[in-house]
VEXKE-963336 format. One line per field, with one value per residue (C-alpha): z, x, y negated. Coordinates in steps of 0.25 Angstrom, whole numbers. Layout:
// residues N
w: Z,... $
u: X,... $
v: Y,... $
This chain:
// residues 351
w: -87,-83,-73,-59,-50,-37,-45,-50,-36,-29,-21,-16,-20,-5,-5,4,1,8,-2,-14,-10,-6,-17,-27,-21,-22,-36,-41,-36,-42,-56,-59,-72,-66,-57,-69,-82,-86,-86,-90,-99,-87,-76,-83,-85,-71,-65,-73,-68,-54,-54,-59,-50,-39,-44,-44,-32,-23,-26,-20,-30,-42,-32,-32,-47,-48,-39,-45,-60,-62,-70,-82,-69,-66,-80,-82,-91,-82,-89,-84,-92,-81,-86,-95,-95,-80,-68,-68,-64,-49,-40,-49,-59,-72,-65,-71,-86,-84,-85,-81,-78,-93,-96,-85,-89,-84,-81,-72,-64,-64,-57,-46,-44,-41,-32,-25,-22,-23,-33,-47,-42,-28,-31,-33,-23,-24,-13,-15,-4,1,13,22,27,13,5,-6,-7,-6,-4,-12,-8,-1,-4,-4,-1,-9,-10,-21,-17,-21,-33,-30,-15,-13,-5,2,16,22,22,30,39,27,20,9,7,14,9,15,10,-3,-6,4,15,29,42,42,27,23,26,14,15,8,11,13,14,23,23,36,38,40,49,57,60,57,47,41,27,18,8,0,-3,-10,-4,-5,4,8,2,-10,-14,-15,-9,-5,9,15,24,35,41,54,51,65,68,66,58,53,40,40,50,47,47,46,46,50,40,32,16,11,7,1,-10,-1,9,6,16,24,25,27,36,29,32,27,31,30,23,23,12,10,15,9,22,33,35,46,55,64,71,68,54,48,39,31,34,23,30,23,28,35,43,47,53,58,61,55,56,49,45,44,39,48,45,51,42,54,50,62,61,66,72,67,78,79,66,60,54,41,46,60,64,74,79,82,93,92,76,70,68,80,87,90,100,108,105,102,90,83,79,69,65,55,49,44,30,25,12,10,-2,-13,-15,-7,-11,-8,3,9,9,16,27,30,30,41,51,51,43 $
u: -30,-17,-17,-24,-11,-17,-30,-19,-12,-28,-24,-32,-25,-23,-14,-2,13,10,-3,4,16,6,-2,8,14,1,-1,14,15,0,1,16,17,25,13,3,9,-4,-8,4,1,-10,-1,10,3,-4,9,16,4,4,20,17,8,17,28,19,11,24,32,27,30,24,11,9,10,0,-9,-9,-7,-10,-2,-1,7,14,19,22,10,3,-6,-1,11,22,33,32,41,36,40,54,51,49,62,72,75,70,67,69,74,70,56,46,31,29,37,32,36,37,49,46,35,45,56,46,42,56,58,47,47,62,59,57,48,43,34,46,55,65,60,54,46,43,35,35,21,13,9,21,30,20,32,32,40,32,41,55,64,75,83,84,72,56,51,49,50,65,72,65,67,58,43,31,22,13,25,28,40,44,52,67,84,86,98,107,99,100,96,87,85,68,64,63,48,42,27,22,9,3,-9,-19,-15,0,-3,-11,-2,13,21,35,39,51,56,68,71,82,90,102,112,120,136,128,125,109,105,90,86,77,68,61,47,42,24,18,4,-5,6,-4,-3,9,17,32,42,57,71,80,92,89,82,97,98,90,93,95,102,116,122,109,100,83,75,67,53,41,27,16,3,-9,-14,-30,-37,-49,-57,-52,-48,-39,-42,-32,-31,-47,-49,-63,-70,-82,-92,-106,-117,-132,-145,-151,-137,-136,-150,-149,-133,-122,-109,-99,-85,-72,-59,-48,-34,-28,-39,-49,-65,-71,-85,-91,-105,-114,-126,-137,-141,-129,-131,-120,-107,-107,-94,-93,-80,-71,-62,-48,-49,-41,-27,-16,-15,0,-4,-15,-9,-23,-30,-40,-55,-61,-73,-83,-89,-105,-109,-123,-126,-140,-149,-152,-166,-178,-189,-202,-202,-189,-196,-207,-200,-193,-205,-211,-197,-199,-189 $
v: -98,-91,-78,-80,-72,-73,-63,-53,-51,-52,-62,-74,-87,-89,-77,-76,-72,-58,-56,-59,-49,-38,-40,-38,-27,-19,-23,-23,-8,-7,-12,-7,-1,12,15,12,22,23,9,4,-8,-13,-11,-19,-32,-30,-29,-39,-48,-45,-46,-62,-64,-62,-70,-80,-81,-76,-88,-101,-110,-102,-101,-115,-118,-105,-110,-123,-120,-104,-95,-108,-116,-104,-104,-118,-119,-128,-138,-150,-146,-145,-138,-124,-112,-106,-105,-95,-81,-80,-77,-86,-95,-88,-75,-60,-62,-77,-75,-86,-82,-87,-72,-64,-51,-36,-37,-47,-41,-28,-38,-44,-29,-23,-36,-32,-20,-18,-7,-7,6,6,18,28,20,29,40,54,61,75,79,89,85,83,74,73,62,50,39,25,13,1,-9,-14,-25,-30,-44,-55,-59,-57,-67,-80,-75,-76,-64,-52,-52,-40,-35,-44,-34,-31,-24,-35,-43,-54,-66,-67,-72,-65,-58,-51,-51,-48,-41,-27,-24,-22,-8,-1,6,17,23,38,42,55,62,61,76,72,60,69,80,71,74,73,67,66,56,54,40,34,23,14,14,4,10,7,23,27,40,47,47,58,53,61,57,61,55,57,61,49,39,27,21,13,21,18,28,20,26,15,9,20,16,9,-3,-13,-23,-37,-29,-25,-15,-11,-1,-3,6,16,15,25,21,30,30,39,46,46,59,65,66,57,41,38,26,25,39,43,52,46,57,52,63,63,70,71,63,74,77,62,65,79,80,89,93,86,97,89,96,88,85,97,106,111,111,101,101,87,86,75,76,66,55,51,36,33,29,37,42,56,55,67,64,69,74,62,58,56,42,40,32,37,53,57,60,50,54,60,51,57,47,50,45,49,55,48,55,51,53,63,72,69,79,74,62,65,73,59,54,64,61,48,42 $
């Protein structure tokens, strides 16, 4: 029994077009042999099985004959004896090298990855970073489009809402070219207070010379997650597009903090108090972003999970021009065993 694709992407055999991109995505940049040197000889086959997998559950045809048939039907191994050699690899007669899915090589998972992501290696993408706010370069490339067409998919004609490829006219193509998308990360300090970054990247241009662009970043206080910064007609060309330039877009992630988790503008800091503090109150010291000592009372019987909230002490609300809250949220250290005098003074309170 041949190879069950739909397990080796995690998908459900109900799975739409946008979770087999997104899944493949994840796992492609996951499983790459570059990102993996010293699992080299497991990365390989997980990603040359994760790129087949794709090429054949992203083409609607192949889809059918694996549904129907599996990996045998895929291959033209089908018992019913219809036809032998396999189906040509996906996006052409023959595919890379002429290769069917009975030759699935390397080479051909390393051609659906390049086509992809437009990059034989998205994780350099060609930029280099310096802060003035922190934090190092922490740029990668998201993704990035290109023409000729996805495998099995025809050409590429832009990104969905979820930030994966779309299907579209291959070769030249025309209007506003895809933006060209790269993420940076900031700490919960810099969102705080705002911030500035700086990013070489190189580009394209479209005389047909290559140069490196400096990029200048303005993060304001209380940026989210997915905040995009774009500079208009400014990343070069991209392939599919002769003669025009793609904005430039950066989108911000947030890098985990040791004490805090953001939601929305409020900070939540997991506090751990002792029984006998859950009974007979403390006080709670939390270091803020900003590096002051606030000391947080915790009066009255505190049950697990209370939350005392501190207004003001979280991030800023661009909307509301105020700052979120601080919520201290009690968790309760429970022991693990008592003496018999700890016992019996339990006993006389009632418990």
């Amino acid at each position: 029994m041949g190879r069950d694709f739909y397990k080796i992407l995690g998908l459900q055999r109900n799975a739409t077009d946008k979770e087999i991109k997104r899944a493949y995505h994840q796992l492609a940049l996951k499983w790459h042999p570059d990102k993996n040197p010293d699992n080299k000889e497991q990365a390989e086959a997980m990603f040359k099985d994760v790129s087949e997998a794709y090429a054949v559950l992203s083409d609607e045809k192949k889809r059918k004959v694996f549904d129907q048939f599996g990996e045998e039907g895929v291959k033209g191994e089908m018992p019913s004896g219809g036809g032998g050699g396999g189906f040509p690899f996906p996006g052409g007669a023959g595919g890379p090298g002429g290769a069917t899915f009975q030759s699935f090589s390397m080479g051909d998972a390393s051609k659906i990855f390049e086509q992809f992501f437009g990059s034989s290696d998205p994780f350099a993408g060609g930029a280099t970073g310096a802060t003035s706010g922190g934090g190092g370069p922490g740029i990668h490339r998201m993704f990035s489009m290109f023409g000729g067409g996805m495998p099995g998919m025809g050409g590429m004609g832009g990104m969905d809402d979820d930030g994966m490829p779309m299907g579209g006219m291959g070769g030249g193509m025309r209007g506003k070219p895809p933006d060209v998308t790269y993420a940076f990360a900031c700490t919960l300090e810099e969102i705080a207070t705002g911030t500035k970054k700086k990013f070489k990247v190189g580009r394209k241009l479209p005389d047909g010379s290559s140069d490196s662009k400096l990029f200048e970043l303005d993060v304001l206080p209380g940026y989210k997650a997915g905040t995009k910064i774009r500079f208009e007609n400014d990343a070069g060309v991209v392939t599919g597009y002769p003669g025009k330039s793609a904005d430039m877009v950066f989108v911000m992630e947030e890098k985990p903090h040791p004490r805090f988790v953001r939601r929305e503008s409020d900070l939540v800091y997991k506090a751990r108090i002792s029984l006998g503090e859950a009974l007979l109150g403390t006080t709670i010291n939390v270091q803020t972003l900003d590096g002051r000592a606030l000391q947080v009372p915790v009066t009255g019987v505190s049950s697990e999970g209370r939350v005392v909230r501190v207004a003001g002490e979280g991030l800023p609300d661009r909307k509301t021009k105020q700052n979120g809250n601080l919520l201290v949220e009690i968790h309760i250290q429970m022991p693990t065993s008592l003496t018999d005098a700890q016992k019996s003074l339990v006993k006389q309170c009632g418990f």
